[in-house]
PyMOL Python script that loads the backbone (N, CA, C, O; Angstrom):
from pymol import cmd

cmd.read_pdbstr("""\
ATOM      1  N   UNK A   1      -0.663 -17.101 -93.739  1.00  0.00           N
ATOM      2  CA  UNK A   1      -0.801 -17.610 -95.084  1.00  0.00           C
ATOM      3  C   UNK A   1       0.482 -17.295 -95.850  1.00  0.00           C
ATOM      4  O   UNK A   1       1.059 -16.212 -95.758  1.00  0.00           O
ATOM      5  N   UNK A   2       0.891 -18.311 -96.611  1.00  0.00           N
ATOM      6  CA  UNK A   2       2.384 -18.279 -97.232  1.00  0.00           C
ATOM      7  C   UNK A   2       2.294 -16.998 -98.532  1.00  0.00           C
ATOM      8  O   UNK A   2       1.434 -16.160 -98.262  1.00  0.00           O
ATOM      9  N   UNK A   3       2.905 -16.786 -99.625  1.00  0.00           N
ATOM     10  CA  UNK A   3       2.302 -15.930-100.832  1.00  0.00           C
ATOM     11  C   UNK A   3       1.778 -17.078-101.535  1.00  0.00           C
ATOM     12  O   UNK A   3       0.913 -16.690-102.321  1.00  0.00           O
ATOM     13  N   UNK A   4       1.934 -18.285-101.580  1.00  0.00           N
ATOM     14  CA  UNK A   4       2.159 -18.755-102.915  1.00  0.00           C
ATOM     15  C   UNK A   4       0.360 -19.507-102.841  1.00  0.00           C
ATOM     16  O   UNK A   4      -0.425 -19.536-103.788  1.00  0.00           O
ATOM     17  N   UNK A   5       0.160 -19.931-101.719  1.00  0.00           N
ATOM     18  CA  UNK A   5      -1.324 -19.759-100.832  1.00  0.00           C
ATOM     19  C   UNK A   5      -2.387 -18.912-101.466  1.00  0.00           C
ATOM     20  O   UNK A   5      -3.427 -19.217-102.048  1.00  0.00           O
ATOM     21  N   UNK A   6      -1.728 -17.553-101.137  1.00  0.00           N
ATOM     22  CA  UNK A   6      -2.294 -16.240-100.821  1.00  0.00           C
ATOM     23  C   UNK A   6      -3.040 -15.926-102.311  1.00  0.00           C
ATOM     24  O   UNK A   6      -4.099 -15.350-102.563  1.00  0.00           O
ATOM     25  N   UNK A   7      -1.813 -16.687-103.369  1.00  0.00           N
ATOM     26  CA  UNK A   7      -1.680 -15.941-104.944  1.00  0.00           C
ATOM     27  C   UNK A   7      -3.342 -17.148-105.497  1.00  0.00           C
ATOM     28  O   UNK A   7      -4.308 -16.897-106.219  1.00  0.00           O
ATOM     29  N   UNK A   8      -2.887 -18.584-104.604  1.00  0.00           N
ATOM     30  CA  UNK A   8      -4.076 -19.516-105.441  1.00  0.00           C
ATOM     31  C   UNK A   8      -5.224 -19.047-104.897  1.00  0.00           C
ATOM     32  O   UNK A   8      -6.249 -19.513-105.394  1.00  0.00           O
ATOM     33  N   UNK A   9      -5.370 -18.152-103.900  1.00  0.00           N
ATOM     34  CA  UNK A   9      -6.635 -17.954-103.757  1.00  0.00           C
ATOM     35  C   UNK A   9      -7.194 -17.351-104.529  1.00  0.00           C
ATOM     36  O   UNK A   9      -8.191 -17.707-105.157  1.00  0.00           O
ATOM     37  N   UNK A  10      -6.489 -16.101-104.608  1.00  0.00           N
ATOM     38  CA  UNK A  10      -6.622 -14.789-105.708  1.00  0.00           C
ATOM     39  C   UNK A  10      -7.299 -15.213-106.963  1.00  0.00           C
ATOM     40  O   UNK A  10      -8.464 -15.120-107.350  1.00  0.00           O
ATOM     41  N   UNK A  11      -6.361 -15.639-107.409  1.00  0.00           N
ATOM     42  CA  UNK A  11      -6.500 -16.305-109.031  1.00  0.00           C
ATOM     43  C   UNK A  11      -7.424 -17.256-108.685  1.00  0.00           C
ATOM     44  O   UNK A  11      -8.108 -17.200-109.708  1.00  0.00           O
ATOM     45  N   UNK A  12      -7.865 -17.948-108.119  1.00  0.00           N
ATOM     46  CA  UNK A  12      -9.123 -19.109-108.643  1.00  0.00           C
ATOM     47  C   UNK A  12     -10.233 -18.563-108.329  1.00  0.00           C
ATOM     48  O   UNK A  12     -11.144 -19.118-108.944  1.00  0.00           O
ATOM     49  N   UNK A  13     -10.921 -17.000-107.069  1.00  0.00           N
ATOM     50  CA  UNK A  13     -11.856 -16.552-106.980  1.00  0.00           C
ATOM     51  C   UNK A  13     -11.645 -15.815-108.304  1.00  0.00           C
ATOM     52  O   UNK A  13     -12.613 -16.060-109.024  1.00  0.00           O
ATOM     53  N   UNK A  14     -10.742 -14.985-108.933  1.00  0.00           N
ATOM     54  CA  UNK A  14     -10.490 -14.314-109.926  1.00  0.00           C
ATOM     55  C   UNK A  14     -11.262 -15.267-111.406  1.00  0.00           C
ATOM     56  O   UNK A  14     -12.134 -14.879-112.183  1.00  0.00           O
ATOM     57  N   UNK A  15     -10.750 -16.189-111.372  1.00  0.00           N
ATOM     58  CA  UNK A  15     -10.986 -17.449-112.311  1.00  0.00           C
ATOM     59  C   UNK A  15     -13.007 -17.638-112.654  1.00  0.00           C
ATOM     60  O   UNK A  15     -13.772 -17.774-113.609  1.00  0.00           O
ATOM     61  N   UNK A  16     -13.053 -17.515-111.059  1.00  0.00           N
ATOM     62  CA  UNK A  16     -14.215 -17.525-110.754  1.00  0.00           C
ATOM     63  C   UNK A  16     -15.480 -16.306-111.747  1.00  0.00           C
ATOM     64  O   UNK A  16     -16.433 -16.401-112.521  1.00  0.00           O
ATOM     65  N   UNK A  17     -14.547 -15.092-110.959  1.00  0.00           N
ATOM     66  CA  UNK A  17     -15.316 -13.982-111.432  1.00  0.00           C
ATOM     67  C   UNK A  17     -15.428 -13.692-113.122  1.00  0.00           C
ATOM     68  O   UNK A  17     -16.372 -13.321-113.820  1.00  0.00           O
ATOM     69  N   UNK A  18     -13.929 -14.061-113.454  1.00  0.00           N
ATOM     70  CA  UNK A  18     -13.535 -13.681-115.189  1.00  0.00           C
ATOM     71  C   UNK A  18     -13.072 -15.058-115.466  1.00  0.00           C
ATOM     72  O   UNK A  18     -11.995 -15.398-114.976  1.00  0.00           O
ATOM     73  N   UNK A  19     -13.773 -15.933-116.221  1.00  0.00           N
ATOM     74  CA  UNK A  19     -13.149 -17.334-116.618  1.00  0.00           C
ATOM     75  C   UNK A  19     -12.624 -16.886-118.065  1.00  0.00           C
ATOM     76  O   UNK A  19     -12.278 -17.843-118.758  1.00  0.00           O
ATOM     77  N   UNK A  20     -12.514 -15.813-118.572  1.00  0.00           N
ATOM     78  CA  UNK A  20     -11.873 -15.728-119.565  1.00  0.00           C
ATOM     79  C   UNK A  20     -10.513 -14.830-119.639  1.00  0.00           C
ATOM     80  O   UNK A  20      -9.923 -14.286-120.573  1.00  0.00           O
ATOM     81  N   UNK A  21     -10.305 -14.909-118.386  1.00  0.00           N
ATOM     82  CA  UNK A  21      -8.662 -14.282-117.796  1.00  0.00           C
ATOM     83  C   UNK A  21      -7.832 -15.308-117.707  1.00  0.00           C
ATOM     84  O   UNK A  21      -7.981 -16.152-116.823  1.00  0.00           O
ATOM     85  N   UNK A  22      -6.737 -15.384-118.709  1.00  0.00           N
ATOM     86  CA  UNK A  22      -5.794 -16.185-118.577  1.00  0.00           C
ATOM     87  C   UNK A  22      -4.508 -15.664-117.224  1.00  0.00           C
ATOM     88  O   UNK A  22      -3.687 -14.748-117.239  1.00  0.00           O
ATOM     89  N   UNK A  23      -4.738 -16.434-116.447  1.00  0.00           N
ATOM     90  CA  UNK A  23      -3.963 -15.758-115.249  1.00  0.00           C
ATOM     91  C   UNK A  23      -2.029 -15.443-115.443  1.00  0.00           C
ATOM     92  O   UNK A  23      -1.250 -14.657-114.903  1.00  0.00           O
ATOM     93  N   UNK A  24      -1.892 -16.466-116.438  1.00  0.00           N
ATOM     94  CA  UNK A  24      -0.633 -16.593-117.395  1.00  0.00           C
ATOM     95  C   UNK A  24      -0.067 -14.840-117.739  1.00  0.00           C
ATOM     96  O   UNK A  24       1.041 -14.308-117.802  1.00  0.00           O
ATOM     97  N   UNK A  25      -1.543 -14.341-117.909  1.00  0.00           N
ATOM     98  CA  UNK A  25      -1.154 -13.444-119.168  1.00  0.00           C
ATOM     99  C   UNK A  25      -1.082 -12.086-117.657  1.00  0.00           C
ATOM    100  O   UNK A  25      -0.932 -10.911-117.992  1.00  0.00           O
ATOM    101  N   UNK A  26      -1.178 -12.363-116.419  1.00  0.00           N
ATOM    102  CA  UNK A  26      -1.793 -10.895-115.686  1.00  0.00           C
ATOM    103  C   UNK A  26      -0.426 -10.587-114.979  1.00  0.00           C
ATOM    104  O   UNK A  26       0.250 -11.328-114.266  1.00  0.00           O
ATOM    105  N   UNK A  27      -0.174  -9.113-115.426  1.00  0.00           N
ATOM    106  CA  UNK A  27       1.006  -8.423-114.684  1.00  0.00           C
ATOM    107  C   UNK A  27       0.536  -8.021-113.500  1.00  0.00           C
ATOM    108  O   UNK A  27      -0.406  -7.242-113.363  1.00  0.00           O
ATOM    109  N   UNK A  28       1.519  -8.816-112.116  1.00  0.00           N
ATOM    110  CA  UNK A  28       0.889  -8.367-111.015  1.00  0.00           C
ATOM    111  C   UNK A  28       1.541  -7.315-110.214  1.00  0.00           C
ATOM    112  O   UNK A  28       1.708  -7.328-108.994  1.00  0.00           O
ATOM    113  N   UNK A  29       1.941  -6.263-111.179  1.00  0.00           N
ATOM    114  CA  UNK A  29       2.159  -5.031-110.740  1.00  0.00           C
ATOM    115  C   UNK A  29       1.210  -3.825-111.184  1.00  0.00           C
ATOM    116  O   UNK A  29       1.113  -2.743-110.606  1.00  0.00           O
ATOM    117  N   UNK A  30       0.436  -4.296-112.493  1.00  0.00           N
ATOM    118  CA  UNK A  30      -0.306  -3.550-112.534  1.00  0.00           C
ATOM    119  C   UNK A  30      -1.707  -2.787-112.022  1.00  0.00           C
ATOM    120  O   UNK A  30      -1.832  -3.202-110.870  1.00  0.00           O
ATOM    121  N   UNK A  31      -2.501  -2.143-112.219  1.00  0.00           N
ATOM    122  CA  UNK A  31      -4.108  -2.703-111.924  1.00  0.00           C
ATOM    123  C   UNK A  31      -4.933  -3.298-112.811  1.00  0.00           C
ATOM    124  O   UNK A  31      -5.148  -3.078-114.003  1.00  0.00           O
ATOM    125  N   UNK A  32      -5.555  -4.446-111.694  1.00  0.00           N
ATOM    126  CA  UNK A  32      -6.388  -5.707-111.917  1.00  0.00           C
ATOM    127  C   UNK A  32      -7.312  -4.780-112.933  1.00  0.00           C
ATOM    128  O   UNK A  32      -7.184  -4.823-114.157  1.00  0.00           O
ATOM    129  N   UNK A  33      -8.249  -3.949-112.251  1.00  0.00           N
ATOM    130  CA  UNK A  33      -9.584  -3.331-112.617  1.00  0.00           C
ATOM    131  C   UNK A  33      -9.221  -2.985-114.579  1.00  0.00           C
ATOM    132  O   UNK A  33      -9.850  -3.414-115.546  1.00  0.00           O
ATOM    133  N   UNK A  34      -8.384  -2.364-114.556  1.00  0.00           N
ATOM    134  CA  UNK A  34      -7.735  -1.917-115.990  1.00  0.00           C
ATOM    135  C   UNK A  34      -7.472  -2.875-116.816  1.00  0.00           C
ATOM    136  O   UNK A  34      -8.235  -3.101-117.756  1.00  0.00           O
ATOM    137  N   UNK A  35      -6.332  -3.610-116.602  1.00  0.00           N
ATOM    138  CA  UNK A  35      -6.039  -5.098-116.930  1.00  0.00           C
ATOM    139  C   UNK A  35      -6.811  -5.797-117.676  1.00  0.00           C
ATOM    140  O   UNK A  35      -6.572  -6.189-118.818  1.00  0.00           O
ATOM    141  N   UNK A  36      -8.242  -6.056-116.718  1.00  0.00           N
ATOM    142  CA  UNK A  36      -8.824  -6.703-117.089  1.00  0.00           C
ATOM    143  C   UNK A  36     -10.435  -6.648-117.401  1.00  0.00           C
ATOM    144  O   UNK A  36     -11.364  -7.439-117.559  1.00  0.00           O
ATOM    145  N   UNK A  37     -10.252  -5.548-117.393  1.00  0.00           N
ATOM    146  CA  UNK A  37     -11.649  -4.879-117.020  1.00  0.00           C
ATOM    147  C   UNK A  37     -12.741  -5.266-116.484  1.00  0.00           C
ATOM    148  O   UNK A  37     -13.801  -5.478-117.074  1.00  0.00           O
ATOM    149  N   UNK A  38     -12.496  -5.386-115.202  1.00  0.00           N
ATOM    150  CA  UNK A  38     -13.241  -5.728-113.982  1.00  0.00           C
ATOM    151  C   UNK A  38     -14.151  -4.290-113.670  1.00  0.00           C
ATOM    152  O   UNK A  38     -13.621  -3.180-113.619  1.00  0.00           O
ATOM    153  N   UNK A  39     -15.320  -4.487-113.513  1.00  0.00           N
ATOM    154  CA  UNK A  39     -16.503  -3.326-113.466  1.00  0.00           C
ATOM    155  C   UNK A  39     -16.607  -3.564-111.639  1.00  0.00           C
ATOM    156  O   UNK A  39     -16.084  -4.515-111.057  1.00  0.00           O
ATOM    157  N   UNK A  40     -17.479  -2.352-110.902  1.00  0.00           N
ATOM    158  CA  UNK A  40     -17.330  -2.704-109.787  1.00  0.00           C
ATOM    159  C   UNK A  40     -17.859  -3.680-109.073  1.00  0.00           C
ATOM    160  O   UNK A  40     -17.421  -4.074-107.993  1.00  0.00           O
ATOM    161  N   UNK A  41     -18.953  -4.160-109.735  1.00  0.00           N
ATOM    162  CA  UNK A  41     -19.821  -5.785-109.209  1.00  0.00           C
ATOM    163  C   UNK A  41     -18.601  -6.923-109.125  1.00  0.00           C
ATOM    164  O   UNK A  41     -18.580  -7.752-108.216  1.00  0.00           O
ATOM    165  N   UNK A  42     -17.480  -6.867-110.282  1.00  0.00           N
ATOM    166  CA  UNK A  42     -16.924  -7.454-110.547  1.00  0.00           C
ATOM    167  C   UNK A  42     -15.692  -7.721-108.997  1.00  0.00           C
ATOM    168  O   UNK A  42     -15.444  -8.688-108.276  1.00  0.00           O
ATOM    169  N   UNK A  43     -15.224  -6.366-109.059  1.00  0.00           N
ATOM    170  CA  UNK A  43     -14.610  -6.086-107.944  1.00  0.00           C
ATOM    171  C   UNK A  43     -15.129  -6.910-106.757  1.00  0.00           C
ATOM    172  O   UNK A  43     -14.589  -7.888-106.239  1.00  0.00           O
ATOM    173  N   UNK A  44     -16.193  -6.362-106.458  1.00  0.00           N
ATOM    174  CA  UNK A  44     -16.615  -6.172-104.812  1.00  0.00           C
ATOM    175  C   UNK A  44     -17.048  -7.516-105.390  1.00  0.00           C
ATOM    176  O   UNK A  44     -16.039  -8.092-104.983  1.00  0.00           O
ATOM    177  N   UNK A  45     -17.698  -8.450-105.983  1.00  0.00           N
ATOM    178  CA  UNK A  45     -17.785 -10.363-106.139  1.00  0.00           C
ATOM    179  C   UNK A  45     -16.090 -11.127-105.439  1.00  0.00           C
ATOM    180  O   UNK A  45     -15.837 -12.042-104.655  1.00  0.00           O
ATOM    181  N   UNK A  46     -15.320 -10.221-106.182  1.00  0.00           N
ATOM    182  CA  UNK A  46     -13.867 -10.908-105.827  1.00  0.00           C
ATOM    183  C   UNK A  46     -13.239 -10.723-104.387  1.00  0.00           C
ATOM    184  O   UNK A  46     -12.621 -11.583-103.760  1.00  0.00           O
ATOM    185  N   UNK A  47     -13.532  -9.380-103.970  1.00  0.00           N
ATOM    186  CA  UNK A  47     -13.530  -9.221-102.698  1.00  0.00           C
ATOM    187  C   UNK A  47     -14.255 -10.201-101.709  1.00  0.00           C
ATOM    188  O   UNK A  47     -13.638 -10.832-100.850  1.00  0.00           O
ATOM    189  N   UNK A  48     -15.647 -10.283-101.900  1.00  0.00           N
ATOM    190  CA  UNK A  48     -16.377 -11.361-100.675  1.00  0.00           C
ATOM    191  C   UNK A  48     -16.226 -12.915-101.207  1.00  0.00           C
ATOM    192  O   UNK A  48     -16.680 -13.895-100.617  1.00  0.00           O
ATOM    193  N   UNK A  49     -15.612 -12.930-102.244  1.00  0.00           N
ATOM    194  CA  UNK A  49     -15.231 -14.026-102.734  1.00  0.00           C
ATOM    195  C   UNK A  49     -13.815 -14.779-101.637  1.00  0.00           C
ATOM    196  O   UNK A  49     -13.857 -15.704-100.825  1.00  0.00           O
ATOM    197  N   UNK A  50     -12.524 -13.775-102.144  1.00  0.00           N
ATOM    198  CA  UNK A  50     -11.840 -14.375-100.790  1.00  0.00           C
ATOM    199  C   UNK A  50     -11.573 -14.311 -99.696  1.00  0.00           C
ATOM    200  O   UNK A  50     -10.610 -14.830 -99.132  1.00  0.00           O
ATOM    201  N   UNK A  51     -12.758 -13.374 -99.064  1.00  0.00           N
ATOM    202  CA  UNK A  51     -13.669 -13.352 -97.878  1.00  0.00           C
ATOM    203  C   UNK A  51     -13.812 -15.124 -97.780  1.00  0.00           C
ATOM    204  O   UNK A  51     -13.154 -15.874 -97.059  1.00  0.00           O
ATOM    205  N   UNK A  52     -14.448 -15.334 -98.354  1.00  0.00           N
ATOM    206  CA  UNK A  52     -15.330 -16.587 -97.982  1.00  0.00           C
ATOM    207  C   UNK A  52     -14.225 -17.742 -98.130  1.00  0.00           C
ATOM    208  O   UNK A  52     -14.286 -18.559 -97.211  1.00  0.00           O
ATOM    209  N   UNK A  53     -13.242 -17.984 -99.073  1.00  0.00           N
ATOM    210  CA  UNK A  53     -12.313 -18.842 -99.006  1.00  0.00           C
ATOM    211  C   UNK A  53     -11.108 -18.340 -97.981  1.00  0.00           C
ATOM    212  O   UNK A  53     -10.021 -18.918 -97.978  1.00  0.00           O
ATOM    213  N   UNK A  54     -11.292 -17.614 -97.419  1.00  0.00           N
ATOM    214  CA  UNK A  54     -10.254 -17.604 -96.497  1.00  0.00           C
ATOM    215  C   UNK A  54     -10.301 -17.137 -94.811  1.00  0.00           C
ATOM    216  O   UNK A  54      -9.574 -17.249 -93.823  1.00  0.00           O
ATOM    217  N   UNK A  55     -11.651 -16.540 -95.165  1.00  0.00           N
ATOM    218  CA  UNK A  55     -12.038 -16.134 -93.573  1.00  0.00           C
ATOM    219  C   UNK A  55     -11.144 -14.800 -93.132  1.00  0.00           C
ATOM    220  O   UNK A  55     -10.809 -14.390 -92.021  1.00  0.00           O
ATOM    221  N   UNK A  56     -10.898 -14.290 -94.498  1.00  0.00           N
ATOM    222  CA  UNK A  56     -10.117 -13.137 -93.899  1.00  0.00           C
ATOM    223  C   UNK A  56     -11.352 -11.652 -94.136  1.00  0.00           C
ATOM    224  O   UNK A  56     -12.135 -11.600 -95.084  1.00  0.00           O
ATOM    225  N   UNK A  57     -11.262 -10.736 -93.199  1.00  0.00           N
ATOM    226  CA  UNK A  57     -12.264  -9.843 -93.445  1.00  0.00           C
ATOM    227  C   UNK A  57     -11.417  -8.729 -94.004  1.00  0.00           C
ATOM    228  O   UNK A  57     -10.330  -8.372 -93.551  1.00  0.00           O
ATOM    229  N   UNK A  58     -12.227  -8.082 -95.342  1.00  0.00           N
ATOM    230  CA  UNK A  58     -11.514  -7.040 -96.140  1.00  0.00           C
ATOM    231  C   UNK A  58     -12.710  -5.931 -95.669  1.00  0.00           C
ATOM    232  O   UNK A  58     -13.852  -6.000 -96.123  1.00  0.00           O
ATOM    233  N   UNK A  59     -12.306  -4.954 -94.747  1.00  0.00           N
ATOM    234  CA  UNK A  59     -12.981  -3.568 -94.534  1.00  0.00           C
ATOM    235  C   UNK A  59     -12.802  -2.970 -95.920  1.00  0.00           C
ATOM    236  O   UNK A  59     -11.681  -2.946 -96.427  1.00  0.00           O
ATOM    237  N   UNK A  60     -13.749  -2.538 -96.481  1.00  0.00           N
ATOM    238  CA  UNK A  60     -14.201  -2.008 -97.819  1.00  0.00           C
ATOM    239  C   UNK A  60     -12.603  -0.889 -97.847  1.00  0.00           C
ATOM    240  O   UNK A  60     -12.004  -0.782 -98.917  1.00  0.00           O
ATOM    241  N   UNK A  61     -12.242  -0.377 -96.971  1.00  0.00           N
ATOM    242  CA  UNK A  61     -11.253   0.805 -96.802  1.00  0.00           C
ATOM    243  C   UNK A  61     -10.077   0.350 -97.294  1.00  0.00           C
ATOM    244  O   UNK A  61      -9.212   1.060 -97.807  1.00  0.00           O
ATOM    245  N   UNK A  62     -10.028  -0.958 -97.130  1.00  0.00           N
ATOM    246  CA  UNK A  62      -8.327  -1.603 -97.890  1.00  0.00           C
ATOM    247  C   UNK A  62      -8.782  -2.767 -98.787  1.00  0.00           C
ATOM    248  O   UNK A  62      -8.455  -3.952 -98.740  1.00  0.00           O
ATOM    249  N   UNK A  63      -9.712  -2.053 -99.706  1.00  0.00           N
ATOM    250  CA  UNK A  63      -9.680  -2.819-101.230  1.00  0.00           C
ATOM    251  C   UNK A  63      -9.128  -2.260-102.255  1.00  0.00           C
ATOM    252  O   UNK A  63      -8.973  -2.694-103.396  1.00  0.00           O
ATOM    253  N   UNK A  64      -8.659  -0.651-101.494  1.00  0.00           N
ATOM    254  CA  UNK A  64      -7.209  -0.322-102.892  1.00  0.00           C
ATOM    255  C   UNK A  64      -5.755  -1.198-102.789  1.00  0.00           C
ATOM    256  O   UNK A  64      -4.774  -1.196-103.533  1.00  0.00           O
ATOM    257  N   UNK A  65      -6.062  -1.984-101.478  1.00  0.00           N
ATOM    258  CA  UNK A  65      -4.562  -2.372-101.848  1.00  0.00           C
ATOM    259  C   UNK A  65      -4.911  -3.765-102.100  1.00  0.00           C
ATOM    260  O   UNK A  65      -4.278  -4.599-101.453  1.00  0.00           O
ATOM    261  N   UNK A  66      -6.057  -4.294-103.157  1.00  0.00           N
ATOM    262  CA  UNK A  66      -5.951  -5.286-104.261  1.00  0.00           C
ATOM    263  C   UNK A  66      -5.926  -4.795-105.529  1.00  0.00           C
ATOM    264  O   UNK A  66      -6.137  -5.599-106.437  1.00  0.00           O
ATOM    265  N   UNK A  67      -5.763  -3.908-105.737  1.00  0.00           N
ATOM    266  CA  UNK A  67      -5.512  -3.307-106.778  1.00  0.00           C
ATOM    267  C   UNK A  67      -4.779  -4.545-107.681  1.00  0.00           C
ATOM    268  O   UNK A  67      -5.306  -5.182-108.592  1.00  0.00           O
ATOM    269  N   UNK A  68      -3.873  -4.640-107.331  1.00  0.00           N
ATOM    270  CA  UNK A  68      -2.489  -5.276-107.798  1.00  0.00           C
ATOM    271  C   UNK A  68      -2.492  -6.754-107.425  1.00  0.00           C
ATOM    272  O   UNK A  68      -3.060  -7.035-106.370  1.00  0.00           O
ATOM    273  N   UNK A  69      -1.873  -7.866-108.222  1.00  0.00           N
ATOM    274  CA  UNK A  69      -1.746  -9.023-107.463  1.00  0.00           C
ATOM    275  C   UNK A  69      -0.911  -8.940-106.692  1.00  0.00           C
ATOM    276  O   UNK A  69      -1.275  -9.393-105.607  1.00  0.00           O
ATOM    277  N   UNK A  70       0.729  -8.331-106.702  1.00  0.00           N
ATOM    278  CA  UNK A  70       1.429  -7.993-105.355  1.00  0.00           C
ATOM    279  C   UNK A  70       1.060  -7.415-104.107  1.00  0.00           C
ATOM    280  O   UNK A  70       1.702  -7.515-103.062  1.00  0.00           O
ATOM    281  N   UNK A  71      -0.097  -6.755-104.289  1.00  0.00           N
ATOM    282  CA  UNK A  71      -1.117  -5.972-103.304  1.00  0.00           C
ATOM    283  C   UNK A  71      -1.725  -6.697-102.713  1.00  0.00           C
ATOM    284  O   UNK A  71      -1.775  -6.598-101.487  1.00  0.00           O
ATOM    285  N   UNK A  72      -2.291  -7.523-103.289  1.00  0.00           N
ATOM    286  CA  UNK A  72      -3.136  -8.627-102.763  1.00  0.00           C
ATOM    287  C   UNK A  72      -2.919  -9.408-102.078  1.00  0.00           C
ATOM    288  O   UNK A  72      -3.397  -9.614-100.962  1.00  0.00           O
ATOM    289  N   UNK A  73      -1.828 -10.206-102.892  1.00  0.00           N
ATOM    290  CA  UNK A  73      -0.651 -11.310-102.313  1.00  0.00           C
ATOM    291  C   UNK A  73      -0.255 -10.973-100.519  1.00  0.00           C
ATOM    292  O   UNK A  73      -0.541 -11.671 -99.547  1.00  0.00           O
ATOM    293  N   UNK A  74       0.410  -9.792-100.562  1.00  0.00           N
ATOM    294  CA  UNK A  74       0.975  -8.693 -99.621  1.00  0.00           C
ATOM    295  C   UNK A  74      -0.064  -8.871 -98.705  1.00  0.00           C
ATOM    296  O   UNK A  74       0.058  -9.729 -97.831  1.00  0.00           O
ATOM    297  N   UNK A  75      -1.011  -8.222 -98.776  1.00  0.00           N
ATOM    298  CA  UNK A  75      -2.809  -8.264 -97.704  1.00  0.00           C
ATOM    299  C   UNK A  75      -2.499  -9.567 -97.164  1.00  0.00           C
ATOM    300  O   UNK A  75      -1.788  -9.700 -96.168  1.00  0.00           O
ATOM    301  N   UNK A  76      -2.953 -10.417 -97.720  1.00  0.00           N
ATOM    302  CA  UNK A  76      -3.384 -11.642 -97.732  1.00  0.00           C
ATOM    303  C   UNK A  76      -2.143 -12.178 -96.287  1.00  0.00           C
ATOM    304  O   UNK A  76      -2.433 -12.447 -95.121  1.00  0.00           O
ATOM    305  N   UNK A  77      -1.185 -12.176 -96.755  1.00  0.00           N
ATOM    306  CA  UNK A  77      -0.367 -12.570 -95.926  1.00  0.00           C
ATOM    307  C   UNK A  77       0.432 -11.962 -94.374  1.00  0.00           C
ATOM    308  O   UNK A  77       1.104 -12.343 -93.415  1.00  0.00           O
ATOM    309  N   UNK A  78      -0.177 -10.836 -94.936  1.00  0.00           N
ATOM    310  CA  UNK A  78      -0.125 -10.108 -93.596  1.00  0.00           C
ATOM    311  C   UNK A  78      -1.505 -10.044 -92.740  1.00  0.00           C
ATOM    312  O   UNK A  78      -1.641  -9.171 -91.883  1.00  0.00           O
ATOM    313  N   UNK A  79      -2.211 -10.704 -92.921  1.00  0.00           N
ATOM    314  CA  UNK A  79      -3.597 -10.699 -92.194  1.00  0.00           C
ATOM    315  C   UNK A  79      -4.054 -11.747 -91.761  1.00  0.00           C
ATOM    316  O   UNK A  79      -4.086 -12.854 -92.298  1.00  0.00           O
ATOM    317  N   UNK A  80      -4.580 -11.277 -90.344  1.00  0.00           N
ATOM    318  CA  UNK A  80      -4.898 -12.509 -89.248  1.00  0.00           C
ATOM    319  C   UNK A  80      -6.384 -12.896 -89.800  1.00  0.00           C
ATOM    320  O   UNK A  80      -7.108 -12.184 -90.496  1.00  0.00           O
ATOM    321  N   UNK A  81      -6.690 -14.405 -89.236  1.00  0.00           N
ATOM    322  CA  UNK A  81      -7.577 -14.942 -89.854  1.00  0.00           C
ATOM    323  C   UNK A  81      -8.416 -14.456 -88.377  1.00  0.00           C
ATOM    324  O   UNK A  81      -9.612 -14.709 -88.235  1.00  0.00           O
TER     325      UNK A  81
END
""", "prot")
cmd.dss("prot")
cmd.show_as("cartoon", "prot")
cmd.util.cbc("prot")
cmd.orient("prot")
């Protein structure tokens, strides 16, 4: 998966979870959870979220490194489908 792929997935399950997140406005160095205040339902929705659009499996153990949209991005593209 390319980043730029990786990033529309992010952001439209994201979109999904918080439709009142302007994705415009999100520093993707920071953390998401803070940012935007994502609670943990919120979290773990976004997690099996691009589970399901991408067929990639996230072991609960490396959902700190979505922390971040560069984190994410990063995962995403380094991981076999």
């Amino acid at each position: 998966m390319k980043p730029a792929e990786a990033l529309a997935v992010i952001l439209s399950v994201l979109a999904d979870i918080a439709p009142e997140v302007d994705s415009d406005e999100i520093d993707p160095g920071v953390d998401l959870t803070e940012q935007l205040d994502l609670d943990s339902m919120d979290y773990l929705n976004w997690m099996l979220g691009i589970n399901q659009e991408t067929g990639i499996e996230i072991p609960e153990r490396d959902y700190p490194k979505f922390r971040t949209l560069h984190g994410a991005v990063d995962y995403l593209v380094g991981a076999r489908v």
